[in-house]
N, C-alpha and C positions, 0 to 999 in steps of 0.2 A: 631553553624553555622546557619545562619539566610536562610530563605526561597529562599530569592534571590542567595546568595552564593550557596547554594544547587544545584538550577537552574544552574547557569555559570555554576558546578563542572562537573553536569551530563549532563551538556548540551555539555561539553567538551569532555567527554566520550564518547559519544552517537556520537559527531561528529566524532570523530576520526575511531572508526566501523562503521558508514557508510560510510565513505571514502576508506577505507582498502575493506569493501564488494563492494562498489559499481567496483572501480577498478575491479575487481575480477569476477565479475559477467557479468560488460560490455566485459569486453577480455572474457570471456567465450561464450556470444553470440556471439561476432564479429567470435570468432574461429568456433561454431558451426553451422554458418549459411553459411561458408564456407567446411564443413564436412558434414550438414544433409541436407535434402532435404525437401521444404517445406510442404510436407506433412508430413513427421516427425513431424513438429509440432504442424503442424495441429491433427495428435491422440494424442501427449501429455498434447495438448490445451483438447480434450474432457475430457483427463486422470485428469486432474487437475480440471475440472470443475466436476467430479464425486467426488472427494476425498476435494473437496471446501463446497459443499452443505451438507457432512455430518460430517466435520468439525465444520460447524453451532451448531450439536449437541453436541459438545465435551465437553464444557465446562460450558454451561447452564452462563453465564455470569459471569463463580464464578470470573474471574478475576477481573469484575469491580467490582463488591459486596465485596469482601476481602478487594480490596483498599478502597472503599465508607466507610465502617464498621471499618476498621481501625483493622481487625479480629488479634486477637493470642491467641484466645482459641483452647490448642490442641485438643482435643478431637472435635471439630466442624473440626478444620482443617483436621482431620487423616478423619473424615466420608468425606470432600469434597473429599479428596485424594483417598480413595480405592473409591467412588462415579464414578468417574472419570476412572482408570482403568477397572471398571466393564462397563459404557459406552462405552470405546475403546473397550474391546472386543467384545460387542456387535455389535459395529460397521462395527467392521471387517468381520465381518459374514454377516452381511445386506449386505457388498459393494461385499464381495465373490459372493452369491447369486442373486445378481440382474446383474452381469456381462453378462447372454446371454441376457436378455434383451436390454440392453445398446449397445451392438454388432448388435442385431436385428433394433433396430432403427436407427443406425448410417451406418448400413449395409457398414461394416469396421472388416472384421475377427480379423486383428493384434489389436485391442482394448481389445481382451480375455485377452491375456497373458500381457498386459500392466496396465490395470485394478486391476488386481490380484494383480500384483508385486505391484502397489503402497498402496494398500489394511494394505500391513504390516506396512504402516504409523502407522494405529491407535495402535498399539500393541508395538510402540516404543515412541513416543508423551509425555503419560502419565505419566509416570515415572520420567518426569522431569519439567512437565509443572508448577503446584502448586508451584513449589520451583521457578518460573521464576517469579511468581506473588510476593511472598511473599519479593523477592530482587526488585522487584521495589515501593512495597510499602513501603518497607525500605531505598528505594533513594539509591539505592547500584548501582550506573549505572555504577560504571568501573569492577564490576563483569560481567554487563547485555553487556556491550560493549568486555570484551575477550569471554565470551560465542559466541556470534555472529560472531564475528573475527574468532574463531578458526573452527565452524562451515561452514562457509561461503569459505576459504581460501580451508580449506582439501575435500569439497564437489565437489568446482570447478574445482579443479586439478584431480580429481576424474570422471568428467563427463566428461572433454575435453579427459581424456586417452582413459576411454571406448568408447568413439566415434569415435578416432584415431582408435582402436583396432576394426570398426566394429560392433558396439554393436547398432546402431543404436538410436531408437526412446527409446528404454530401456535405452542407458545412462546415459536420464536426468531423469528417474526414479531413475534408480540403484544413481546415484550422487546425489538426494536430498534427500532418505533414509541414507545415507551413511553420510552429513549435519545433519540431525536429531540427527541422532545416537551419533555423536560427540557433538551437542548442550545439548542434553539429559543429558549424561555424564557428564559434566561438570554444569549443574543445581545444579543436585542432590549433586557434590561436594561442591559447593559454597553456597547451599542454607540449608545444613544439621545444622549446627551451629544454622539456625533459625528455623526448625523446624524437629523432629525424630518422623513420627508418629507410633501410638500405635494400638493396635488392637481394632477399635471402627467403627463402621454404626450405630448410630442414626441416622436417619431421621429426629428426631422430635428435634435436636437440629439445622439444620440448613435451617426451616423452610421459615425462612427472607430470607436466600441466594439463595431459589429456589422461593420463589417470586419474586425476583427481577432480577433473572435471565430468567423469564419467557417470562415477555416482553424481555428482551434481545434476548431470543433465537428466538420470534416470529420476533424481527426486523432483526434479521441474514436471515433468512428462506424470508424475502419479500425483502433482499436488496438483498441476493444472486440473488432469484428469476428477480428484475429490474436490477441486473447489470450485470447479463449472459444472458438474453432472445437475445441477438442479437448473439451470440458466438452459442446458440442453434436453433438457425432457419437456423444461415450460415452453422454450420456441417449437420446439418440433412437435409437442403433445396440445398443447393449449394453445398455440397465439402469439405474432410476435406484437399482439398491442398490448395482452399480457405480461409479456416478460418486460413491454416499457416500465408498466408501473411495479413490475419487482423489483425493475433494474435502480428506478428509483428511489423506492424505500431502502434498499440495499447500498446504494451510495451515500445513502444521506445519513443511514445507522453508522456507517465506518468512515464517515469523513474523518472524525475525529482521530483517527489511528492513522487513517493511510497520509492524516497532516504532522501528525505529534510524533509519535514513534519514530518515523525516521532520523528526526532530528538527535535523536538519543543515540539508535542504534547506525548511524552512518557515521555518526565522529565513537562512536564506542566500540565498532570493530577493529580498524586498525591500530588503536591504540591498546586493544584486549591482548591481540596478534603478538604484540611487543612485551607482553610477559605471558606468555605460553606456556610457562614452563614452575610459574605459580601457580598451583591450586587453590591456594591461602587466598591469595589475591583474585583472581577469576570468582573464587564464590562470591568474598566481601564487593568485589563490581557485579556480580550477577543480580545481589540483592539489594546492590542500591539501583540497578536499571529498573526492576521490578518496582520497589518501592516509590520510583520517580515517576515510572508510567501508572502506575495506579493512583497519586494522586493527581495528575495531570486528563488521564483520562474517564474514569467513573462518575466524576461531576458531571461532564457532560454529558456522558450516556445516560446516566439518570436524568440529567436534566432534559433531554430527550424524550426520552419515556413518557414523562407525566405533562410536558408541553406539545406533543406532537399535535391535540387537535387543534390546535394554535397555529405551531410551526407550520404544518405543512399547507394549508389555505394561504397565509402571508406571505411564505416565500415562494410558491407554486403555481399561485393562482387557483382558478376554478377548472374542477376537474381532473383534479388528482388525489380524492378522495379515498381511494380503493385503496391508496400506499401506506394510508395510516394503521389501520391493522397491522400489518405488514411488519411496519417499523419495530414494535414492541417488542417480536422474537429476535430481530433480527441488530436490535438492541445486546440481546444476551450472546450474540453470536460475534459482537462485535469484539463484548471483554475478555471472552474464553478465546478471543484471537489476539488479544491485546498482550494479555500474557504468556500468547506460547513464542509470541515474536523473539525475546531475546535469546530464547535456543539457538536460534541459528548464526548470531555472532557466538555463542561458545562452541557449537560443533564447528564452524570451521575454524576456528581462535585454536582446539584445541586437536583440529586436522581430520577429523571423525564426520565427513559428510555423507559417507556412507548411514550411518544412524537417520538422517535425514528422509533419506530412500527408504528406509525399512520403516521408521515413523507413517509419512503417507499411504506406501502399499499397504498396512493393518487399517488404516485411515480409509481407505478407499474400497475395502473389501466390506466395513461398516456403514459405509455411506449409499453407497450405490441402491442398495436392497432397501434400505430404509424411505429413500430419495422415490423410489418405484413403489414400493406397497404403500406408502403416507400419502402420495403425488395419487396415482390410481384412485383410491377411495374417498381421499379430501380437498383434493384440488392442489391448489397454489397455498393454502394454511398447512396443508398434510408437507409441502416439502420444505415452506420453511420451519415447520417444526425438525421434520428428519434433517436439517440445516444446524438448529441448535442441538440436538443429540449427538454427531456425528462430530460439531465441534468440543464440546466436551468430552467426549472419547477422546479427541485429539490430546486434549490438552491434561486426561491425567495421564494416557502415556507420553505428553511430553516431559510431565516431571520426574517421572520413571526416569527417563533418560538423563532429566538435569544432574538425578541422585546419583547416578552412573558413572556420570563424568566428574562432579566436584563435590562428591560428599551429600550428606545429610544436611537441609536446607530447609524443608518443609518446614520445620518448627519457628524458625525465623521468620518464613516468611509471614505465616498467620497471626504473627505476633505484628507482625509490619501494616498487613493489609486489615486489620480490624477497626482502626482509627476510620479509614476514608470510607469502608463501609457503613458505621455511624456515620459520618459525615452525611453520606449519601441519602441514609434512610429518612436522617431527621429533615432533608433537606425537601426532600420528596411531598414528604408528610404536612411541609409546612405549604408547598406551592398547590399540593390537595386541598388543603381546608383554603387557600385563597378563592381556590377556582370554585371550589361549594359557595361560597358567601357571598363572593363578588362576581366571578362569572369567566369564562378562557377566551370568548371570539373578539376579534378585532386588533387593531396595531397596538392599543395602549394595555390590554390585558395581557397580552402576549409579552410585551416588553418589562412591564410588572413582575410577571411569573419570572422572566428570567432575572431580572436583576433584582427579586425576593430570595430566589433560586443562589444564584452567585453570593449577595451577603453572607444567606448564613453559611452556606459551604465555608468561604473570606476566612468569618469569624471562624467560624469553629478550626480550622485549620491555623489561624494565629493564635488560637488561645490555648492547643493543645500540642499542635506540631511545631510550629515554626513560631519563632521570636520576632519581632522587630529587628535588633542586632544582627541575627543571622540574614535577613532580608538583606540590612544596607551591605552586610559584606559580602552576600553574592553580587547583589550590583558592583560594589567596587572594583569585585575580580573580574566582571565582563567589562566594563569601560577600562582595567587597564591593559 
């Protein structure tokens, strides 16, 4: 099977689990934002930003190093393996102990026992993680697409009960533990045939793999760092019922990325990996990632945009009003993320993750200040503003960077992204004058706007980009 085929196979896979999760996961907010309270999410939002940042250390990058490496020495693999275990436990103990801290600063008692409880992450994680690497370095994606599916399905049914039942802020801990556990599980089944390790801690055999995860783990630590400083100034400066409703406009702006994108760039790294050594080729796939995710995701952010006071009442309920402002910057923060995403399958595709590290620290030396003087004077508007400013920095020295590694590109790509942006505008403009005539509130305006929204995008994307022909023959090559 040729690299392309591979692509369609797991691209097919991969779409299919994030559709089934996504489902799953949207009815699972919609229900519990109707069941918790915005401060509820506001402590889970601290809780996750605690168990995010040491996270970072989990894995020391072995996931990209295995694929980059192309690794199947067991004996290297069983050290990364118990490696790995022995850092979860470690960790678990760091996050144990640093919990009254964390409570003193947030001066938030319910964060003790919430803290805690998500602490046993680390000490479930590991057992299955290596074997999640080693199936995608082997393009195994409809193993990686039921793990997730199965994960995802029994976790959500799992936290909407407990939160019927009362369980509160702890639901979505106890239910994303409970997701783990089941993902874990089924790793370890599906990934045993490719590797059973042995009793082995060399060090000095995987010397390469913690170099190369060093920089990794330094650009985790500074991107964590720039992409929660505003999540940490809002709980610790304003309120954790505050950062509920950031947390929410904030998830609901980049659903569409943290569902889409993966799909592209998890069957497109280790397949990038395997011609490395083409520039030709790495740009010609960089710019067709680009142009795939930009038509795939700008419809919806715009569609976004201009339905949110729609969206957010419908699927939220009453009393989540304050998220709507919110959304529209955090909209533009979502595209300027959308596009700096395929960098990082070509920095490590092309073994350069150090670039990465020095990306964020310029990123973070940008953010911080802006995050503090915007925040200070404007509230929660001033940081997601300094939110979109700081992502745009990112993202033109991401390109800086792309031009570094594969040539001059720019020019393609604006010739690429011009289509979807008309698409976007006209599409925009048409679901404005709906809403001036006829009106935005309610189930049937809502559903209107968006599938007035959808057609003309449809059309205009088959009459100017894509054929009929070309249609039936991407179906053909996923079903076969």
């Amino acid at each position: 099977m040729s690299n392309k085929d591979k692509a369609m196979n797991g691209g097919k896979w991969i779409t299919v689990a994030t559709v089934i999760s996504t489902i799953f996961q949207f009815g699972q907010m919609a229900i519990l934002a109707r069941l918790l309270d915005p401060t509820d999410f506001g402590i889970v939002s601290i809780s996750n930003l605690v168990i995010g940042f040491f996270t970072i250390f989990s894995s020391l990058g072995f996931s990209n190093s295995i694929i980059y490496k192309q690794e199947s020495d067991r004996r290297v693999l069983s050290t990364l393996y118990f490696l790995n275990l022995l850092v979860g436990a470690l960790i678990f103990v760091a996050v144990y102990l640093s919990t009254p801290f964390i409570v003193s600063f947030y001066k938030e008692p319910k964060l003790a026992g919430v803290v805690h409880l998500s602490s046993y992450y680390f000490l479930i994680v590991y057992f299955g993680q290596l074997y999640l690497f080693l199936l995608q370095k082997e393009l195994k994606f409809r193993s990686v697409a039921i793990i997730d599916i199965a994960g995802t399905v029994i976790g959500s049914i799992a936290t909407v009960l407990l939160a019927y039942n009362g369980y509160h802020e702890l639901s979505l801990i106890i239910g994303s533990l409970i997701n783990q556990t089941v993902k874990t599980i089924f790793q370890v089944i599906f990934g045993l045939p490719y590797f059973l390790p042995t009793l082995a801690l060399d060090l000095r055999n995987i010397g390469e793999h913690l170099r190369f995860g060093l920089y990794n783990l330094g650009d985790g630590l500074l991107g964590f760092a720039q992409s929660n400083a505003d999540n940490i100034f809002i709980g610790g400066m304003l309120g954790v019922k505050l950062l509920g409703y950031y947390t929410i406009a904030y998830q609901l702006s980049i659903f569409p990325i943290t569902k889409l994108n993966p799909i592209i760039l998890q069957v497109a790294y280790p397949i990038l990996a395997k011609m490395k050594d083409s520039t030709a080729e790495l740009k010609k796939s960089y710019l067709k990632i680009l142009d795939f995710v930009s038509y795939c995701n700008m419809p919806l952010l715009a569609g976004l945009y201009i339905t949110a006071e729609s969206v957010v009442p419908l699927v939220y309920g009453p009393g989540w009003d304050k998220t709507i402002e919110l959304i529209r910057p955090f909209v533009f923060v979502g595209w300027f993320t959308c596009l700096s995403h395929p960098l990082f399958t070509l920095a490590f595709t092309k073994g350069k993750p150090n670039l990465l590290f020095y990306l964020n620290l310029v990123t973070l030396v940008v953010k911080i200040p802006l995050v503090y003087y915007l925040g200070t004077y404007f509230g929660v508007m001033g940081i997601a503003a300094a939110f979109v400013l700081s992502t745009l920095f990112n993202l033109v020295a991401n390109f800086g960077i792309v031009h570094y590694l594969i040539g001059d590109f720019f020019g393609a790509f604006l010739r690429n992204i011009a289509w979807p942006t008309a698409f976007c505008l006209i599409m925009v403009l048409v679901v404005f004058v709906y809403k001036q005539l006829v009106g935005y509130e309610g189930i049937v305006n809502t559903i209107a706007q968006v599938l007035l929204g959808g057609l003309t995008y449809g059309l205009l994307t088959l009459n100017y980009k894509l054929s009929f022909s070309e249609l039936k023959t991407y179906r053909q090559s996923l079903l076969s």
